[in-house]
GUKOLLO-577245 format. One line per 8 residues: number of its first residue (from 1); their letters; for each residue x, y, z of N, C-alpha, C, O. Coordinates in Angstrom, 2 decimals, always signed. Each point is the difference from the previous one (the first is absolute). Layout:
N
NUM	a	X/Y/Z/X/Y/Z/X/Y/Z/X/Y/Z | ... .
// end
This chain:
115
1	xxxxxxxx	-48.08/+53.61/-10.22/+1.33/+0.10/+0.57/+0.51/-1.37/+0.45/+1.22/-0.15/-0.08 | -2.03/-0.98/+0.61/+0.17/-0.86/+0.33/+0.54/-1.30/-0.89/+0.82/-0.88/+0.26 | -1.61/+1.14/-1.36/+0.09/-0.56/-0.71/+1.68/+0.06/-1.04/+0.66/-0.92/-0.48 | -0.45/+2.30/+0.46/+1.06/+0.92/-0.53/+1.73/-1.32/+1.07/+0.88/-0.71/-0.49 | -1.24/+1.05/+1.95/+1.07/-0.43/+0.31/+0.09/-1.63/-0.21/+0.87/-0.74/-0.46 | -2.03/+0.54/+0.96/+0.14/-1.60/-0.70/+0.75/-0.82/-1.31/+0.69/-1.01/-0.12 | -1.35/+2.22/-0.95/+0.90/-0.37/-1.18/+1.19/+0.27/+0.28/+0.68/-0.94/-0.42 | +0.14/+1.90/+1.01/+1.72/+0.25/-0.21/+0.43/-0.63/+1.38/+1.21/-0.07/+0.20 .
9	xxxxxxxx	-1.89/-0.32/+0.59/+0.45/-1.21/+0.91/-0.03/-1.28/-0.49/+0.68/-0.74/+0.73 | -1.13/+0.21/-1.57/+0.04/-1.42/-1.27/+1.49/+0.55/-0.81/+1.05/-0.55/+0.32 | -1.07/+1.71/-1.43/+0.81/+0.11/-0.52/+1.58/+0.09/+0.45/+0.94/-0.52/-0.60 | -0.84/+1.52/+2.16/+1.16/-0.39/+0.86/+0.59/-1.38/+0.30/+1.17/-0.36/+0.10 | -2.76/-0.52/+0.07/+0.45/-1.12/+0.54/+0.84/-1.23/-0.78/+0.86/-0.84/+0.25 | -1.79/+1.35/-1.53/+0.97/-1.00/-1.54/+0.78/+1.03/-0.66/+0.09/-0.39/-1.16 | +0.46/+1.39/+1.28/+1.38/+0.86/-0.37/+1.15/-0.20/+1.48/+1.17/+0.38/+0.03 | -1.84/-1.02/+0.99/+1.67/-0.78/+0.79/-0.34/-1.36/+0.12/+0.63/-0.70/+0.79 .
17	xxxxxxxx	-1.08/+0.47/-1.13/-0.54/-1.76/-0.01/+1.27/-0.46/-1.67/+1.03/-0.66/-0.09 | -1.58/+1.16/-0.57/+0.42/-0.95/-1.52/+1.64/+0.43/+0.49/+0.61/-1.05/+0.18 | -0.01/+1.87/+0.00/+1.82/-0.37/+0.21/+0.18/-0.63/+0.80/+1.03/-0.65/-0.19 | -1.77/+0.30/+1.64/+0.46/-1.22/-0.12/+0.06/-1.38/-0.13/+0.91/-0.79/+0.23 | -2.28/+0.61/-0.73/-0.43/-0.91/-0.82/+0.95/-0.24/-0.96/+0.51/-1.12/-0.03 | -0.06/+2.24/-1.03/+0.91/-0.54/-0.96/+1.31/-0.06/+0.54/+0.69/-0.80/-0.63 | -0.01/+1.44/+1.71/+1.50/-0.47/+0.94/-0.20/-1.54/+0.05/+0.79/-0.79/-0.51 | -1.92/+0.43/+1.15/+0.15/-1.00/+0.54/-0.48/-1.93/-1.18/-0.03/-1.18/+0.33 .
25	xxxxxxxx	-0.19/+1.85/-1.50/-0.13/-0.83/-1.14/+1.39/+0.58/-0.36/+0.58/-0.94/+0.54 | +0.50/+1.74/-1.03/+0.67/+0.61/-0.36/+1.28/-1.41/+0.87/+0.75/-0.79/-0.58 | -0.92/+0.93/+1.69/+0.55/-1.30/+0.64/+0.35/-1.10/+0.21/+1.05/-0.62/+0.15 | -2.80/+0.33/-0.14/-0.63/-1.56/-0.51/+0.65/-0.67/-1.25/+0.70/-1.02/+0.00 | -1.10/+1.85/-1.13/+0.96/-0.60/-1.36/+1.56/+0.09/+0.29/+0.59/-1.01/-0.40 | +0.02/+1.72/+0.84/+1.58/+0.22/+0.09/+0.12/-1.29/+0.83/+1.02/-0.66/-0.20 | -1.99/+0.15/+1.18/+1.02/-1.06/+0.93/-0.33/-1.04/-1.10/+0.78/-0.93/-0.21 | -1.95/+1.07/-0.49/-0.61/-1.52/-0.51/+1.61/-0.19/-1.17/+0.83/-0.90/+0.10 .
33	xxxxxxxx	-0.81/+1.95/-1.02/+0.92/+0.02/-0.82/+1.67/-0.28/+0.54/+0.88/-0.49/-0.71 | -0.76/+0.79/+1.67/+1.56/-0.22/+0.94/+0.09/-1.32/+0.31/+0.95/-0.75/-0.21 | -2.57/+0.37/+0.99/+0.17/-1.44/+0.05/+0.28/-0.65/-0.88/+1.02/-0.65/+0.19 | -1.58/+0.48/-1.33/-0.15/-0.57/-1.13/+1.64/-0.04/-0.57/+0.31/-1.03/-0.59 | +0.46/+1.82/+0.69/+1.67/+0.53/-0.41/+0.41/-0.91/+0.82/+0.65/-0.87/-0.58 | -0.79/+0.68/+1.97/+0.88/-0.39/+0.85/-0.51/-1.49/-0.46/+0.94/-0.71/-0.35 | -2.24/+0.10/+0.26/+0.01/-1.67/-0.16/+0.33/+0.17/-1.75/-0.56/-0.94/-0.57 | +1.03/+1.52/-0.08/+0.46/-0.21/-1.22/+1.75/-0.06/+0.07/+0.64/-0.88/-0.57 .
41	xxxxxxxx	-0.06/+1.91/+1.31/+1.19/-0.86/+0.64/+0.51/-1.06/+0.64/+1.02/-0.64/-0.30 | -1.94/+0.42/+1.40/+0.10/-1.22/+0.70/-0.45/-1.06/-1.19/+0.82/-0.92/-0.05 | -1.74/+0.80/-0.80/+0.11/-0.78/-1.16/+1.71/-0.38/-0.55/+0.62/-1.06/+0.05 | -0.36/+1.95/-0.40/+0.96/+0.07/-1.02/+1.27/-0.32/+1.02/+0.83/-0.78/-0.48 | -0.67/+1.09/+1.31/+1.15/-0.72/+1.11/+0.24/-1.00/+0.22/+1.17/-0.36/+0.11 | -2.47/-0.67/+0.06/-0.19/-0.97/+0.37/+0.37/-0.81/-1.34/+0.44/-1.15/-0.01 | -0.69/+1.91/-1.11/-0.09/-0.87/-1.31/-1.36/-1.24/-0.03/-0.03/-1.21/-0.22 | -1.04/+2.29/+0.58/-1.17/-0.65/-0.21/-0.58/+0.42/-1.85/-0.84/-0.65/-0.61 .
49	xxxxxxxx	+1.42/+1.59/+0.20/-0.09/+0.80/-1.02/+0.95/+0.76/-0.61/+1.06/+0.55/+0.29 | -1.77/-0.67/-1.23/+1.84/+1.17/-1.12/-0.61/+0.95/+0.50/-1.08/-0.22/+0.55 | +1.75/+1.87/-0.60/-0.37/+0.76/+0.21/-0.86/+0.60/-0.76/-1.04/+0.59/+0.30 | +1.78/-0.85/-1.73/-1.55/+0.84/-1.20/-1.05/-0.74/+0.35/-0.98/+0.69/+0.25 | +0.87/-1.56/-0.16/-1.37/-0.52/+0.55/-0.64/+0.32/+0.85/-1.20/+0.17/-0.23 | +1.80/+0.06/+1.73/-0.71/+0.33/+0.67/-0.42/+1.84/-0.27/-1.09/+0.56/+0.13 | +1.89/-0.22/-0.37/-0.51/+1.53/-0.79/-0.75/+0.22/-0.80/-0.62/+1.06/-0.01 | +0.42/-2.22/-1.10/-0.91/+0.09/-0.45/-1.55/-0.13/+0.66/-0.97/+0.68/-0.33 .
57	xxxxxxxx	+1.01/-1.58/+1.21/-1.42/-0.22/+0.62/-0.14/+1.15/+0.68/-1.15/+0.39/+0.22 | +2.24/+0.37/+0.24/-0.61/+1.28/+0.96/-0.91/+0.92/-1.04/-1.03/+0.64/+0.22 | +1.99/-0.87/-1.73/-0.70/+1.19/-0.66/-1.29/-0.05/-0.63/-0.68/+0.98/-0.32 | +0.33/-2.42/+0.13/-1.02/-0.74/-0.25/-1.46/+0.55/+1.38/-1.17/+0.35/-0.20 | +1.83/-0.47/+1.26/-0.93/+0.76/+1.22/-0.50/+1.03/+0.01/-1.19/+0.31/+0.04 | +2.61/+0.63/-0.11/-0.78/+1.25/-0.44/-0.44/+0.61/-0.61/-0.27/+1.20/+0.08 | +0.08/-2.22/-1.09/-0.67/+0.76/-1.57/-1.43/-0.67/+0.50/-0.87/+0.87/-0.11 | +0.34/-2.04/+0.60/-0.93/-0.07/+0.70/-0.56/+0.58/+1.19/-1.13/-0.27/+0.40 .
65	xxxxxxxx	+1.96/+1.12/+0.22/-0.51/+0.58/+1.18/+0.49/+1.49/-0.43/+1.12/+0.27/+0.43 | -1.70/+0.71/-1.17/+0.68/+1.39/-0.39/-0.17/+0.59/+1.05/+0.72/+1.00/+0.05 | -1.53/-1.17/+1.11/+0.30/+0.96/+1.15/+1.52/+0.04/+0.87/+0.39/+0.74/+0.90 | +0.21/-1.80/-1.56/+1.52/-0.34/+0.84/+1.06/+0.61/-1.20/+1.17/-0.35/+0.09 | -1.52/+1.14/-1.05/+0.80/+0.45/-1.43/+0.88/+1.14/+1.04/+1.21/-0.21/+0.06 | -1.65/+1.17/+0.59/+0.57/+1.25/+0.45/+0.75/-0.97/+1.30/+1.18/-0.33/-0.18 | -1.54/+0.11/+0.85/+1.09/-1.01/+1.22/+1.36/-1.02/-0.79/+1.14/-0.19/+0.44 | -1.66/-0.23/-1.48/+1.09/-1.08/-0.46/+1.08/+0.99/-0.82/+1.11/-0.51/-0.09 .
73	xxxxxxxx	-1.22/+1.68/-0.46/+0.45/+1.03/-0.52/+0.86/+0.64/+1.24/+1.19/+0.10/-0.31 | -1.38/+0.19/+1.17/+0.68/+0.57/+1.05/+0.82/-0.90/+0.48/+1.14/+0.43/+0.17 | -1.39/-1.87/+0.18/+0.42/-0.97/+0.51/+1.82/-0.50/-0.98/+1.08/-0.46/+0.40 | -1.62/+0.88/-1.73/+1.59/-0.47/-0.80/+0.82/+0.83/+0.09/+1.22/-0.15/-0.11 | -2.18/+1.76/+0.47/+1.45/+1.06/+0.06/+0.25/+0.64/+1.05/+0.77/+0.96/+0.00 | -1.53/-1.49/+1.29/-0.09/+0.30/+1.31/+1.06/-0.87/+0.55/-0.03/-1.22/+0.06 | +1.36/+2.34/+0.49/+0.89/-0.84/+0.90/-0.68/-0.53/+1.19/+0.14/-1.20/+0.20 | -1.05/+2.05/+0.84/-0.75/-0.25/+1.26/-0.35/-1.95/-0.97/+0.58/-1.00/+0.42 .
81	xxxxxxxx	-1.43/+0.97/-1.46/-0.57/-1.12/-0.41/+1.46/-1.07/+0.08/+0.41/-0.96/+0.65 | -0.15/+1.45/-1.29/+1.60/-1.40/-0.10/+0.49/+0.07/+1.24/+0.26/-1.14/+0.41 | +0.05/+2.22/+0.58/+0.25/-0.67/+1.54/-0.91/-0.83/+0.69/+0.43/-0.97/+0.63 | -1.80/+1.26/-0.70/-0.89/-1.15/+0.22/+0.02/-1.13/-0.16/-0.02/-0.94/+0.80 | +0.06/+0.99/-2.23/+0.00/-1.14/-0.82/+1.23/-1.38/+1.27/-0.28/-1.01/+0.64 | +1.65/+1.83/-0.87/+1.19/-0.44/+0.58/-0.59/-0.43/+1.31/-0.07/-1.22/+0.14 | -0.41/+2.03/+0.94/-0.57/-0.16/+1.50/-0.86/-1.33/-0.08/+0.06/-0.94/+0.78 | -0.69/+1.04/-1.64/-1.29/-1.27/-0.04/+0.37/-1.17/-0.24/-0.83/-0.75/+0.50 .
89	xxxxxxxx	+1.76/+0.09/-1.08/+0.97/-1.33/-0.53/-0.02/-0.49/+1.00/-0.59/-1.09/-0.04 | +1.08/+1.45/+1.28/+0.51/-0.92/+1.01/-1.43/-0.13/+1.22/+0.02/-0.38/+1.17 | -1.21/+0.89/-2.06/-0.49/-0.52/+0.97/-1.05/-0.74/-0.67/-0.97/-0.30/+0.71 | +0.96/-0.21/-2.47/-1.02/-0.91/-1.13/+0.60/-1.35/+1.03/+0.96/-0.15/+0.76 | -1.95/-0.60/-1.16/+0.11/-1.80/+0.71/+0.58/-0.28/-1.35/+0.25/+0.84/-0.86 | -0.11/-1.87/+0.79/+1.25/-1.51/-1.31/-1.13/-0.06/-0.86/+0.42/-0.65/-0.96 | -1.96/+1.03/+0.67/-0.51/+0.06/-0.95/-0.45/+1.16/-0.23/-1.05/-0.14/-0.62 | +1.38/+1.60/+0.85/+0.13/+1.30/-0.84/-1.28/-0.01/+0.07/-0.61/+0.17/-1.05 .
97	xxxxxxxx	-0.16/-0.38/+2.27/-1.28/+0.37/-0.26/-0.64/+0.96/+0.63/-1.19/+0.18/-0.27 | +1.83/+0.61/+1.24/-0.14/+1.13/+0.53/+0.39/-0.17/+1.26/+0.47/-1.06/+0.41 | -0.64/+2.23/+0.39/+1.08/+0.31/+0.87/-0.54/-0.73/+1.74/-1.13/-0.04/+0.48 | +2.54/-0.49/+0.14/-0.30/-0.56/+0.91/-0.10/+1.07/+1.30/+0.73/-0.18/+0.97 | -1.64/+1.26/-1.02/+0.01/+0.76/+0.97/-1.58/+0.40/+0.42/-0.93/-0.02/-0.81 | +0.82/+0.35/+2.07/-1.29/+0.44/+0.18/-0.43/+1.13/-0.98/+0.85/+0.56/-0.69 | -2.19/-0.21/+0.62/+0.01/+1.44/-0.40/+0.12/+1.50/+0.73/+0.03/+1.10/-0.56 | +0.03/-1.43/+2.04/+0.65/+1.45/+0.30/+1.60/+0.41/+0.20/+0.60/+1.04/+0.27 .
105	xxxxxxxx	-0.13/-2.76/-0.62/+1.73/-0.13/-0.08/-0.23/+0.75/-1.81/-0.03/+1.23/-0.02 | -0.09/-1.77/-1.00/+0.18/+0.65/-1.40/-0.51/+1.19/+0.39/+1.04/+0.63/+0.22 | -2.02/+0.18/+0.04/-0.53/+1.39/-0.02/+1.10/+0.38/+0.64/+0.64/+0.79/-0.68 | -0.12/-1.06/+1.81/+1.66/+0.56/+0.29/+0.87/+0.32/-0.81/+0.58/+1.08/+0.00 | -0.40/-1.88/-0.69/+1.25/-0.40/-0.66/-0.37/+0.90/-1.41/+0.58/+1.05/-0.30 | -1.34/-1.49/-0.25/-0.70/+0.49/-1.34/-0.36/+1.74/+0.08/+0.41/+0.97/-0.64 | -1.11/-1.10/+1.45/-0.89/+1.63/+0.16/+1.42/+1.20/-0.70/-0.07/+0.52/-1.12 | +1.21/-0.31/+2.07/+0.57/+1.09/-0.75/+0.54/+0.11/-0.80/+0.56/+1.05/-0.31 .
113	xxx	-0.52/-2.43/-0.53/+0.20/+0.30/-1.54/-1.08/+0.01/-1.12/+0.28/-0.15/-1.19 | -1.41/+0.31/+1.63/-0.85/-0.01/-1.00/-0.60/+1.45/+0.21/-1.00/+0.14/-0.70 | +1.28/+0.87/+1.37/-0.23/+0.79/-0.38/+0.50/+1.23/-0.79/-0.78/+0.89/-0.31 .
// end
């Protein structure tokens, strides 16, 4: 008997464990990919880059990173993603290299659009 609950106390524990494990990767890629949008604008504003170019290197990324395929997919037809995108500009530094904010200022800012 002991043994009995043991096993479906393991199996409970990884049947609510993995959602949110995957919420919270489900996330992870959406900000990595938003970021990545927003210093590809701030690129292209600045006229550090044409834009096909810098689009191209995004797509070049995620064909190297396929775990970011389902985030970068949401991200082109996700309005929440393009308001982000917009929110995040004014706060890239003059070299588009990511964002001049703490990280519990972006988890603010970021958090309710990525879900």
């Amino acid at each position: 008997m002991k043994s009995k609950l043991a096993i479906i106390t393991v199996l409970v524990t990884i049947a609510i464990g993995l959602p949110v494990k995957a919420e919270d990767t489900r996330i992870k890629n959406r900000a990595q990919v938003v970021g990545a949008l927003a210093d590809a604008e701030c690129l292209v504003k600045y006229g550090k880059l044409p834009k096909e170019k810098v689009y191209e290197m995004i797509r070049f990324y995620i064909n190297d990173h396929p775990q970011l395929i389902a985030a970068y997919s949401w991200a082109l037809v996700s309005p929440k993603a393009k308001t982000l995108v917009k929110k995040l500009l004014p706060y890239q530094g003059f070299d588009c290299t990511g964002l001049m904010l703490s990280e519990e200022e972006a988890d603010r800012l970021m958090l309710p659009y990525l879900k």
